[in-house]
C-alpha positions in Angstrom: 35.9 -14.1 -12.3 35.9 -13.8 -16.1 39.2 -13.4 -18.3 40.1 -9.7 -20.1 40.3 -10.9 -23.0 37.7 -13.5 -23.7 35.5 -11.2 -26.2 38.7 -9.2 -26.8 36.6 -6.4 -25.4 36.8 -6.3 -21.5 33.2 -4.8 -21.3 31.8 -7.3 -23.9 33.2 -9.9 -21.7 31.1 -8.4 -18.6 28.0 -8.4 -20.3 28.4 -12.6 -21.4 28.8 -12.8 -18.1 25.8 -10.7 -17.2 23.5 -12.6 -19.6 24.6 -15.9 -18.2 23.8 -14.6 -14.7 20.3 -13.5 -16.0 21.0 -10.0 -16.0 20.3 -7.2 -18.7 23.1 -6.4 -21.0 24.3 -2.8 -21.4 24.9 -0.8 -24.7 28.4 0.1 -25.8 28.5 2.0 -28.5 32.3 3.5 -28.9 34.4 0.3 -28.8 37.5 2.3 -29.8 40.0 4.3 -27.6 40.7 7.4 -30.3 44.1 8.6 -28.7 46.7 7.4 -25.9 45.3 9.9 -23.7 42.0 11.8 -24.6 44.0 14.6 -26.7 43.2 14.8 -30.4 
């Protein structure tokens, strides 16, 4: 179980956990939701 919020990125957070666990991390490249809902 990891926290949200611990690398104030949820899917930063995921791969912390994956490198602990000896796993591969994964690329994130757009860390920024643009809009509410998709719509420019």
């Amino acid at each position: 179980m990891a926290n949200n919020r611990y690398e104030g990125f949820g899917p930063a957070t995921a791969n912390k956990l994956r490198l602990l666990l000896g796993m591969e991390e994964l690329s994130f490249t757009d860390k920024r939701q643009k809009t509410l809902f998709g719509k420019p």
